[in-house]
C-alpha distance (Angstrom), angle and dihedral (degrees) to the residues before:
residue distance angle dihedral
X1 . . .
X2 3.57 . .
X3 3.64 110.7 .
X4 3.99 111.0 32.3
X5 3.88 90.9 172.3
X6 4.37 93.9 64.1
X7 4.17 106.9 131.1
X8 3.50 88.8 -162.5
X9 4.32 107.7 85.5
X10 3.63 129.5 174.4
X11 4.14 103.8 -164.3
X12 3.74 120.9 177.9
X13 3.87 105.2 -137.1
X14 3.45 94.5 -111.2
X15 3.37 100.1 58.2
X16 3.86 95.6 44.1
X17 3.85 92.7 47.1
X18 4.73 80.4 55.1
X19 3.73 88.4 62.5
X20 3.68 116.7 92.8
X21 3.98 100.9 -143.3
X22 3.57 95.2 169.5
X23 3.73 81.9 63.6
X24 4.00 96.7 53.1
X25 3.68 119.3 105.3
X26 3.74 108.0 -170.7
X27 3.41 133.1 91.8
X28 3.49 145.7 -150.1
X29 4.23 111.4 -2.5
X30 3.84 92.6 -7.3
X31 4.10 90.3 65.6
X32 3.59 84.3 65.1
X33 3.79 88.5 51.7
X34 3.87 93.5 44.9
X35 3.79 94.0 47.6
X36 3.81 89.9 57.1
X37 3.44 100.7 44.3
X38 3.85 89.7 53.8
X39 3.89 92.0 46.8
X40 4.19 83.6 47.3
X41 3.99 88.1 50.0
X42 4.04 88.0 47.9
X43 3.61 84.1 55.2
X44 3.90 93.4 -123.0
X45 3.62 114.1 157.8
X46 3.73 122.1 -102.3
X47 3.35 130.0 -165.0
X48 4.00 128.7 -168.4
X49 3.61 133.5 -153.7
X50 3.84 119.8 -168.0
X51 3.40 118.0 -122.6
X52 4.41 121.2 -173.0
X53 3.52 112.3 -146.4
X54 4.06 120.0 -159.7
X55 3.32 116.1 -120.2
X56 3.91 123.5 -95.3
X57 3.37 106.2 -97.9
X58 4.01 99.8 -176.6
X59 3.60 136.0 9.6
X60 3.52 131.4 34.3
X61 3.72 137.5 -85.6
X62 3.73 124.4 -80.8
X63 3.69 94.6 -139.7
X64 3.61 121.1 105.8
X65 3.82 129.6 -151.4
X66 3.80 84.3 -114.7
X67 4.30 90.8 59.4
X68 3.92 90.2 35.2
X69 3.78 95.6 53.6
X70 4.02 91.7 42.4
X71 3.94 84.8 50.8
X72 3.50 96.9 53.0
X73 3.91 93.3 50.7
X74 4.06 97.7 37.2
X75 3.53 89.8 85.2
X76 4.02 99.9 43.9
X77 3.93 85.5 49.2
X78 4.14 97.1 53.1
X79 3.76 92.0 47.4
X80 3.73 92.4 43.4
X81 4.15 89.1 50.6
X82 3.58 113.2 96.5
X83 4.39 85.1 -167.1
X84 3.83 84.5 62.0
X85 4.05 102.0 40.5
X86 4.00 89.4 96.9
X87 3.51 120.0 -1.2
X88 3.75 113.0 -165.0
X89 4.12 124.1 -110.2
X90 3.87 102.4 -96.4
């Protein structure tokens, strides 16, 4: 994976209904990181297509500080989580 933070998902059912989303903490971007990082673990495969975004030209971003900080530790808490390290095929 390249780009964990994408809000656009394709999921087959199969591998959506394997995640355990009552177990996900995050919130906001970084559930989008945490689901993929548990489907990685699972060893589903994942597939990415690039997409280019323009520039903002106006306006600011809709992140806080609050979503930027929990996106920027997300990813050290999953590895760090010995609950998450494998996560067994539902």
């Amino acid at each position: 994976m390249h780009d964990c933070t994408s809000g656009f998902r394709c999921w087959r059912r199969e591998a959506l209904a394997s995640l355990p989303l009552d177990e996900l903490v995050s919130d906001g971007y970084s559930f989008l990181v945490e689901m993929l990082f548990v489907a990685a673990r699972q060893r589903r495969r994942i597939a990415e297509v690039p997409i280019t975004y323009v520039e903002r030209r106006e306006g600011q971003s809709k992140m806080s500080r609050a979503v930027i900080l929990e996106s920027a530790v997300t990813p050290w808490r999953l590895i760090a989580s010995p609950a998450r390290a494998h996560p067994q095929v539902r």
